[in-house]
mmCIF file of the N, C-alpha and C atoms, coordinates in Angstrom:
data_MODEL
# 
_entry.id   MODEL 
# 
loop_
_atom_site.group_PDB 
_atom_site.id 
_atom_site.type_symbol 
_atom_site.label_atom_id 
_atom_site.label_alt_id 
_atom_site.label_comp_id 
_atom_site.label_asym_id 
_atom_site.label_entity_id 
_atom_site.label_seq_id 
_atom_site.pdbx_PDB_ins_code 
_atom_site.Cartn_x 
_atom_site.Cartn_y 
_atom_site.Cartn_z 
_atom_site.occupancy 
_atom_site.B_iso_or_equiv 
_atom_site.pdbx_formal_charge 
_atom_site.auth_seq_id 
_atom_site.auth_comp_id 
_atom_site.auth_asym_id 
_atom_site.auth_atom_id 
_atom_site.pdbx_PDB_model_num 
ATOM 1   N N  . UNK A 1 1  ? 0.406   5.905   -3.463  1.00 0.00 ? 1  UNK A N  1 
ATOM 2   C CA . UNK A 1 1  ? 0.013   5.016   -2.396  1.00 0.00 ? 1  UNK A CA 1 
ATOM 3   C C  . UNK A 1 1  ? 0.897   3.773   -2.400  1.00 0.00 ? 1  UNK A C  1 
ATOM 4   N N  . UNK A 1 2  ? 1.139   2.959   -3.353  1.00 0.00 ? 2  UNK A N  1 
ATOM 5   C CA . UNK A 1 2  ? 1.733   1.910   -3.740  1.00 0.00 ? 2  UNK A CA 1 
ATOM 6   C C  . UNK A 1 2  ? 2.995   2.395   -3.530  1.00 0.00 ? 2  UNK A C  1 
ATOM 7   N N  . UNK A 1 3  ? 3.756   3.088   -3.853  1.00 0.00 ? 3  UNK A N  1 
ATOM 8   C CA . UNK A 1 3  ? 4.744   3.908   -3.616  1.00 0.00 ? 3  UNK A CA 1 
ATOM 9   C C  . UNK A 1 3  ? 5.510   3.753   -1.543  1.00 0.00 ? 3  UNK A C  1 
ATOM 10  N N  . UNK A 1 4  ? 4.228   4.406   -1.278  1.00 0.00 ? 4  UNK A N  1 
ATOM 11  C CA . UNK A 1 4  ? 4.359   4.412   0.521   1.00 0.00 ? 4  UNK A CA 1 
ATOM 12  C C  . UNK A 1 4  ? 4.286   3.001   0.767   1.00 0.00 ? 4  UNK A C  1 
ATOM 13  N N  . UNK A 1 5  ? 3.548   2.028   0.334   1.00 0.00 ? 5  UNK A N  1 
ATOM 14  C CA . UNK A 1 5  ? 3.459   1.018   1.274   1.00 0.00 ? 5  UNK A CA 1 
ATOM 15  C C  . UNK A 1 5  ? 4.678   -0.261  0.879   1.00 0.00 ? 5  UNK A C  1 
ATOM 16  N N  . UNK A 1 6  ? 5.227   0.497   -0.424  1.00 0.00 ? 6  UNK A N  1 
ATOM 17  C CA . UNK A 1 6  ? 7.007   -0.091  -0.438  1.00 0.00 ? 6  UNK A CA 1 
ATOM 18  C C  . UNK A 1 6  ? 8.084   0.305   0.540   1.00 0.00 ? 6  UNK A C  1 
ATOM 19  N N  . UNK A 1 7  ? 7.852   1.440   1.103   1.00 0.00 ? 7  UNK A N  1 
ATOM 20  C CA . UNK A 1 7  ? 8.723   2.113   1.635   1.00 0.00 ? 7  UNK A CA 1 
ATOM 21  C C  . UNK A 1 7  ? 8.602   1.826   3.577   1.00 0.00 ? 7  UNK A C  1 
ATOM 22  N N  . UNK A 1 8  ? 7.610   1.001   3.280   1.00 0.00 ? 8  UNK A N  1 
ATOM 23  C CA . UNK A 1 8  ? 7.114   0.555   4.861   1.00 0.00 ? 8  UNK A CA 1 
ATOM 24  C C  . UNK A 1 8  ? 6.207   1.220   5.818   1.00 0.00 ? 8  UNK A C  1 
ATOM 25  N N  . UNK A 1 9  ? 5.325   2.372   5.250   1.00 0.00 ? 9  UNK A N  1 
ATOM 26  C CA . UNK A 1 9  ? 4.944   3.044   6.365   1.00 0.00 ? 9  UNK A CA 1 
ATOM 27  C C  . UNK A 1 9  ? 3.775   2.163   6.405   1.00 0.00 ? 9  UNK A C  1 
ATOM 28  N N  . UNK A 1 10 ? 3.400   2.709   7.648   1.00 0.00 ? 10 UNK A N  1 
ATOM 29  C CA . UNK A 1 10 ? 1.878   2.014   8.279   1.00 0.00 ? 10 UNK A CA 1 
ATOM 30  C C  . UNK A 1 10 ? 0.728   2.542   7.593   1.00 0.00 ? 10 UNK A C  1 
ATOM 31  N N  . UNK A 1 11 ? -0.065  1.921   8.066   1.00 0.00 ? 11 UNK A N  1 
ATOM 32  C CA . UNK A 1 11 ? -1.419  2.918   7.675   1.00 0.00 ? 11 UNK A CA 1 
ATOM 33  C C  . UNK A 1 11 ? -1.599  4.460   8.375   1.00 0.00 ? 11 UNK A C  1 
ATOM 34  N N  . UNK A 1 12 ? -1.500  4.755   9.486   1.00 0.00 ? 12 UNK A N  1 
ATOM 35  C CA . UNK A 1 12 ? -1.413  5.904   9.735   1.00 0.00 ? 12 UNK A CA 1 
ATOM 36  C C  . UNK A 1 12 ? -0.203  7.099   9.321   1.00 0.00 ? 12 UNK A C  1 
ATOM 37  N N  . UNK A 1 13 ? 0.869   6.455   9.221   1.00 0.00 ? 13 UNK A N  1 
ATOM 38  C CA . UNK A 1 13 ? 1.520   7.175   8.277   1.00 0.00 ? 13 UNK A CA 1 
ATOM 39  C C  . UNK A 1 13 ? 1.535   7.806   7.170   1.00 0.00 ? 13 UNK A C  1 
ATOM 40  N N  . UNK A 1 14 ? 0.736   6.130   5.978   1.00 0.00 ? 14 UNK A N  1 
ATOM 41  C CA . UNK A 1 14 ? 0.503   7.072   4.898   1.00 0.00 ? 14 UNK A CA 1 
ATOM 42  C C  . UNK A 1 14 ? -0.978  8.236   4.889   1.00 0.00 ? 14 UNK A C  1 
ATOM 43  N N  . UNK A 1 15 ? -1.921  7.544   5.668   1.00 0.00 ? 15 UNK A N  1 
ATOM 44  C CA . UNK A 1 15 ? -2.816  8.943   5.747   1.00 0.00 ? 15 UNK A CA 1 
ATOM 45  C C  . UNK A 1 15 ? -2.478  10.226  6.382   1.00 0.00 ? 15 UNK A C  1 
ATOM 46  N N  . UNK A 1 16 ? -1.218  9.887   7.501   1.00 0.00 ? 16 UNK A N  1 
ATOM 47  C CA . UNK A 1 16 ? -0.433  11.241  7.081   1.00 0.00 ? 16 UNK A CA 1 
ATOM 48  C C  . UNK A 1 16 ? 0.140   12.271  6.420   1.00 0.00 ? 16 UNK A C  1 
ATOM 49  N N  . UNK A 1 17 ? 1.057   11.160  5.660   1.00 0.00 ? 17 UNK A N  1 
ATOM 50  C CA . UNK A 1 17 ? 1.464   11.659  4.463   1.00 0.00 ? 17 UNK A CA 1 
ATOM 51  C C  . UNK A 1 17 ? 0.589   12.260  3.461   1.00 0.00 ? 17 UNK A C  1 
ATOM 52  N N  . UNK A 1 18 ? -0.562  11.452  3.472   1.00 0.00 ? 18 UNK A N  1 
ATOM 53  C CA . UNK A 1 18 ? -0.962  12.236  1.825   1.00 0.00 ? 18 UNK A CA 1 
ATOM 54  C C  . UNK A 1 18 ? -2.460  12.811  2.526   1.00 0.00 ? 18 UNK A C  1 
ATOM 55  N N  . UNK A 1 19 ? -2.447  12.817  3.381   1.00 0.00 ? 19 UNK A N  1 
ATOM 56  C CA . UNK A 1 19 ? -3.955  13.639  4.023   1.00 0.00 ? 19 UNK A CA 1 
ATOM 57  C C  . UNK A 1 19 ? -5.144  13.398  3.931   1.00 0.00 ? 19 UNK A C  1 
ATOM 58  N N  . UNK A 1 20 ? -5.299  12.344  4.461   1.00 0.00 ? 20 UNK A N  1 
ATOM 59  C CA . UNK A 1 20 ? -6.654  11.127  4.273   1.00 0.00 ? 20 UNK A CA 1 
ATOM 60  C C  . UNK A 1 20 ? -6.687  11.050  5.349   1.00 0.00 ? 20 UNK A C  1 
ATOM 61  N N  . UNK A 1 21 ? -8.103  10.422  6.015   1.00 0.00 ? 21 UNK A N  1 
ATOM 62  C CA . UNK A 1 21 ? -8.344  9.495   6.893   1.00 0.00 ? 21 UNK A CA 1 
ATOM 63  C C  . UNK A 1 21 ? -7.783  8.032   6.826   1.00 0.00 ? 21 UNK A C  1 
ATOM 64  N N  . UNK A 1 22 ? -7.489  7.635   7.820   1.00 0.00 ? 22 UNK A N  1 
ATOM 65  C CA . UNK A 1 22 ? -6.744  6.302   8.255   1.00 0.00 ? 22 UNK A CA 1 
ATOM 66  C C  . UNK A 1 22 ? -7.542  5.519   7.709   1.00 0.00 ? 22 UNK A C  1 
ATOM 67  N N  . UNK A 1 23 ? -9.106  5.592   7.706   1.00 0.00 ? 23 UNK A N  1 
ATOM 68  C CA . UNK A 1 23 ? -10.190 4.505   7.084   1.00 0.00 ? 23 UNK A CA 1 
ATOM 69  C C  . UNK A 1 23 ? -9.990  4.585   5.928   1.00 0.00 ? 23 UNK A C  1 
ATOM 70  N N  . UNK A 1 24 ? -9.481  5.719   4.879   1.00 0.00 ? 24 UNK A N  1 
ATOM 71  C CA . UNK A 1 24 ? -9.261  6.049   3.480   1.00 0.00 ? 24 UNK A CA 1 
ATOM 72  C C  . UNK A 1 24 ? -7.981  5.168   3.363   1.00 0.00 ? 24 UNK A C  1 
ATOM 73  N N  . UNK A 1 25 ? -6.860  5.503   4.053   1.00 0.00 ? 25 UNK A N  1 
ATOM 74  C CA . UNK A 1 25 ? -5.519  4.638   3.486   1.00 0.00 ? 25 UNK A CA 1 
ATOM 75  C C  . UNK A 1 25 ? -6.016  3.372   3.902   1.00 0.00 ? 25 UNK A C  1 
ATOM 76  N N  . UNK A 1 26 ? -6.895  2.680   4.879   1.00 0.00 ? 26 UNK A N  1 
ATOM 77  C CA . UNK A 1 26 ? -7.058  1.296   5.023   1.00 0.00 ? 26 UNK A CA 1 
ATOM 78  C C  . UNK A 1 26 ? -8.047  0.829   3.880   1.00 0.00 ? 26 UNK A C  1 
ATOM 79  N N  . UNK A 1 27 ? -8.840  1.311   3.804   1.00 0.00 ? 27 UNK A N  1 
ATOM 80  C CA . UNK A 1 27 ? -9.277  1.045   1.735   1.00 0.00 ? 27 UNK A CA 1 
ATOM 81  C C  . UNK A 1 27 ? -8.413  0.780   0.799   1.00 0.00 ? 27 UNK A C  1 
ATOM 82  N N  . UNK A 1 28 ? -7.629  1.969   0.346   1.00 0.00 ? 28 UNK A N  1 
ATOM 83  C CA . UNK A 1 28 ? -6.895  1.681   -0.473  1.00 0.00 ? 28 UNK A CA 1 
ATOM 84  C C  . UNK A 1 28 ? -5.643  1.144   -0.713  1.00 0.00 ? 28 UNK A C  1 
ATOM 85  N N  . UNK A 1 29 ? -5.122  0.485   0.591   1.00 0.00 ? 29 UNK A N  1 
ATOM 86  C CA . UNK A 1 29 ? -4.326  -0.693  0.897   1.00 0.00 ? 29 UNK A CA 1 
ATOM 87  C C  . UNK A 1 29 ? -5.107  -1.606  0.668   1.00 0.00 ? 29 UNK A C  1 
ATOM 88  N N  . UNK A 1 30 ? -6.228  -2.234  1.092   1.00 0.00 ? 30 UNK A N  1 
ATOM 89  C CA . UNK A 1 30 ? -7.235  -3.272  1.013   1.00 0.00 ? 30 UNK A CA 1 
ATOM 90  C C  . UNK A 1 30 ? -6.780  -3.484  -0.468  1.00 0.00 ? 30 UNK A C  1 
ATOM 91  N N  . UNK A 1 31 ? -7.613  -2.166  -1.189  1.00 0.00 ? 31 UNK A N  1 
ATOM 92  C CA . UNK A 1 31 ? -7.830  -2.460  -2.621  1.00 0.00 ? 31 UNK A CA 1 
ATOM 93  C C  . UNK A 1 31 ? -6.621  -2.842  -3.606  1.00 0.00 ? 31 UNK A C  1 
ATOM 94  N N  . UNK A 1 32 ? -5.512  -2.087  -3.206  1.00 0.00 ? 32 UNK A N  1 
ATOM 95  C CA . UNK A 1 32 ? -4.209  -2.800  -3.621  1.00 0.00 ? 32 UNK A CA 1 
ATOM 96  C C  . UNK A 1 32 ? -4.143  -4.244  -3.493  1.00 0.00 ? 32 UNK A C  1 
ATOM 97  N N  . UNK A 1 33 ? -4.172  -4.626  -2.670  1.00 0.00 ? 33 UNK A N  1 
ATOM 98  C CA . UNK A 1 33 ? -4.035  -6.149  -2.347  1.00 0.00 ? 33 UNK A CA 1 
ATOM 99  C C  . UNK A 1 33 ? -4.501  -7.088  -3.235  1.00 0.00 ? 33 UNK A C  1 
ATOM 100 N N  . UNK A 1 34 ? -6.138  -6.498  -3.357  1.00 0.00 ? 34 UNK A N  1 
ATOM 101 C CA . UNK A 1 34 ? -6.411  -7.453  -3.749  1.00 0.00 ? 34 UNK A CA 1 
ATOM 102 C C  . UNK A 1 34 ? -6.230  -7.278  -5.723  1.00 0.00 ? 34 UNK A C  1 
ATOM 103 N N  . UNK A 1 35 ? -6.042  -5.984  -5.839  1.00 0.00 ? 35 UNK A N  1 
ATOM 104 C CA . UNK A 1 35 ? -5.738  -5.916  -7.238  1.00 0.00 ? 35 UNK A CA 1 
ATOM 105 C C  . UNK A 1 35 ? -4.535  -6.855  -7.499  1.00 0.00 ? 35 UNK A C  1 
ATOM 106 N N  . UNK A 1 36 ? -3.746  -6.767  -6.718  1.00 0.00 ? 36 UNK A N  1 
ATOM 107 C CA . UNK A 1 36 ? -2.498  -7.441  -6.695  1.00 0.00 ? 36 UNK A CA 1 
ATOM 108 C C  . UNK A 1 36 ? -2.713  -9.122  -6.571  1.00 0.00 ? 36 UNK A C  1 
ATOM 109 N N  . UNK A 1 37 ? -3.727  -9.493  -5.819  1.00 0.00 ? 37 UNK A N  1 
ATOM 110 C CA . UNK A 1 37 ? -4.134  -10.655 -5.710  1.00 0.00 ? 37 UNK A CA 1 
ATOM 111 C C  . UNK A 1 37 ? -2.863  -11.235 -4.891  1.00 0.00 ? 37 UNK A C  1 
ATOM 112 N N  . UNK A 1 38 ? -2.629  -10.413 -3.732  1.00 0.00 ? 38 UNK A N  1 
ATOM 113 C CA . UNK A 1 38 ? -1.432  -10.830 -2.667  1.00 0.00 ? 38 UNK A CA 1 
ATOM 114 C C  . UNK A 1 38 ? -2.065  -10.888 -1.592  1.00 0.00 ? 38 UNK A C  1 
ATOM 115 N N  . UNK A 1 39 ? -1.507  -11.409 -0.340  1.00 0.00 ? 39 UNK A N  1 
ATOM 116 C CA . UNK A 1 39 ? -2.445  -11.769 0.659   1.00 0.00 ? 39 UNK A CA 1 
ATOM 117 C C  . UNK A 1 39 ? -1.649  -10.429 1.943   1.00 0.00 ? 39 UNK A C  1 
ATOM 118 N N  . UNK A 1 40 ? -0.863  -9.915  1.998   1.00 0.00 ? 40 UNK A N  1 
ATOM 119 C CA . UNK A 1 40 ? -0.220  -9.031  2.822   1.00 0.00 ? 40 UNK A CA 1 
ATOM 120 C C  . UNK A 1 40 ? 0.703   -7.981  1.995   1.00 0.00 ? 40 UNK A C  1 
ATOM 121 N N  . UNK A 1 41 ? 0.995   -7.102  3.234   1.00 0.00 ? 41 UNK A N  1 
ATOM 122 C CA . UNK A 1 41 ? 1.358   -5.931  2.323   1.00 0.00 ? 41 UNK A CA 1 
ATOM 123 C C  . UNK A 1 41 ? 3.125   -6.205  2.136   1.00 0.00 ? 41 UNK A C  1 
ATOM 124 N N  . UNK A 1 42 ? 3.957   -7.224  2.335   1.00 0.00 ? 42 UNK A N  1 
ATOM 125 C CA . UNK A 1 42 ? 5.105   -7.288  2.346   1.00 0.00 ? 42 UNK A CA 1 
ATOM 126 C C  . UNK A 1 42 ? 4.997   -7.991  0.578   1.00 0.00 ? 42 UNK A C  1 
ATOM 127 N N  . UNK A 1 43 ? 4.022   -8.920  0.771   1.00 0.00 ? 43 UNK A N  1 
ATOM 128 C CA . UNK A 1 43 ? 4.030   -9.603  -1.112  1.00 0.00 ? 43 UNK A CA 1 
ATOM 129 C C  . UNK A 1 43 ? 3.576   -8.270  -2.097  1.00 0.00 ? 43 UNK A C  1 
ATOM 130 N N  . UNK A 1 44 ? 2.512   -7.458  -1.502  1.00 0.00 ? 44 UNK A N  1 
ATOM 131 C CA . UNK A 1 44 ? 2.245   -6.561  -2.205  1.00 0.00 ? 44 UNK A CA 1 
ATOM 132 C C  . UNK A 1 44 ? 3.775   -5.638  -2.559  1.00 0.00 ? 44 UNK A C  1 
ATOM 133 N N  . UNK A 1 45 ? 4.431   -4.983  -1.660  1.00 0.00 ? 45 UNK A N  1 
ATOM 134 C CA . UNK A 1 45 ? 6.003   -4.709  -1.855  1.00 0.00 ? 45 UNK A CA 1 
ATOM 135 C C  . UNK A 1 45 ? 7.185   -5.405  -3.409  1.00 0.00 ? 45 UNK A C  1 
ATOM 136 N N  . UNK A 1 46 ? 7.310   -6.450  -2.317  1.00 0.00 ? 46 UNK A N  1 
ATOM 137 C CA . UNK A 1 46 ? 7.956   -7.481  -3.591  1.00 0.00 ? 46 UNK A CA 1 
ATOM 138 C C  . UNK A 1 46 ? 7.540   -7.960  -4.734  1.00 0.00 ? 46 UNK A C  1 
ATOM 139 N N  . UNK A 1 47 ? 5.735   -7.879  -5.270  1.00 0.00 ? 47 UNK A N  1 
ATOM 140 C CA . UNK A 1 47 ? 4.974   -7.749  -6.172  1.00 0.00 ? 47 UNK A CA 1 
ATOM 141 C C  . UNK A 1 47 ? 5.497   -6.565  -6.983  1.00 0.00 ? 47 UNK A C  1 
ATOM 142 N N  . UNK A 1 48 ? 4.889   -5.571  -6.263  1.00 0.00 ? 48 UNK A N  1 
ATOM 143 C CA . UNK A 1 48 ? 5.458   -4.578  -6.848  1.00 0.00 ? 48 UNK A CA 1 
ATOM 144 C C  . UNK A 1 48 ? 6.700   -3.670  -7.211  1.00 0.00 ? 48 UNK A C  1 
ATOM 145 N N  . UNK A 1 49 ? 7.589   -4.470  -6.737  1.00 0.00 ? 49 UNK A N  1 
ATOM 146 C CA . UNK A 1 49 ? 8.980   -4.218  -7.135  1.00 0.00 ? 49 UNK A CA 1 
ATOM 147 C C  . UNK A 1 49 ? 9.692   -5.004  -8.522  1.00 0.00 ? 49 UNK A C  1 
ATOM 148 N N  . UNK A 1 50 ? 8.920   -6.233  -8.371  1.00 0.00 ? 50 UNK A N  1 
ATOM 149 C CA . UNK A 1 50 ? 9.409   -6.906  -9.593  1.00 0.00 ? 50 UNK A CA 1 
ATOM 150 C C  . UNK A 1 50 ? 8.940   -6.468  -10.528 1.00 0.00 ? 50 UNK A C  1 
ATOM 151 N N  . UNK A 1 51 ? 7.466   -6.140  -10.610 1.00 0.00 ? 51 UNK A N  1 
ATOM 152 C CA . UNK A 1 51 ? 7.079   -6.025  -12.108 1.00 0.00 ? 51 UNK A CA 1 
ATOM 153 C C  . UNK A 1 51 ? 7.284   -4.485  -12.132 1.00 0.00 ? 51 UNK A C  1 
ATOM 154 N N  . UNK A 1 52 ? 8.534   -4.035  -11.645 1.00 0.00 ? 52 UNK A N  1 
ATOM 155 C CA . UNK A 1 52 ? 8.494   -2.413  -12.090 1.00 0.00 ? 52 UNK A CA 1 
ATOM 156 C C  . UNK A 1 52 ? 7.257   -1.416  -11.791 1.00 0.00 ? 52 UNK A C  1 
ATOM 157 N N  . UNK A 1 53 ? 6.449   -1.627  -10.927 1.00 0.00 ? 53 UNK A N  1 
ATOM 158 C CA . UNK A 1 53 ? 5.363   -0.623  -10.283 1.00 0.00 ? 53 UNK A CA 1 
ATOM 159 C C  . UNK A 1 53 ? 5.872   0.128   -9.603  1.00 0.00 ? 53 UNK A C  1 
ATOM 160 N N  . UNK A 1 54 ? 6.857   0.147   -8.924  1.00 0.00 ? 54 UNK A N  1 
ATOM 161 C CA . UNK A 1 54 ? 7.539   1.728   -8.646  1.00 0.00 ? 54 UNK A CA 1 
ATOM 162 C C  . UNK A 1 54 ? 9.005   1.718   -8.521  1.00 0.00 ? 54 UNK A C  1 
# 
């Protein structure tokens, strides 16, 4: 998941990709976030690029 939302897709994309409901990838983007304690998914990205998360 963290993976896709480095790579830029949307939310409907990645519940494309991995075969979820759109309400499922909008959860677990949510929940990223806030694990991350980032306020959008571009810090979540650059969060997770620095500390080596993918």
């Amino acid at each position: 998941m963290l993976n896709l939302l480095v790579e830029g897709l949307s939310n409907q994309e990645i519940a494309d990709r991995l075969i979820i409901s759109l309400a499922t990838a909008k959860t677990h983007v949510r929940n990223i976030l806030n694990k991350l304690a980032v306020d959008d998914r571009t810090q979540a990205a650059v969060h997770a690029m620095r500390r080596g998360l993918v």
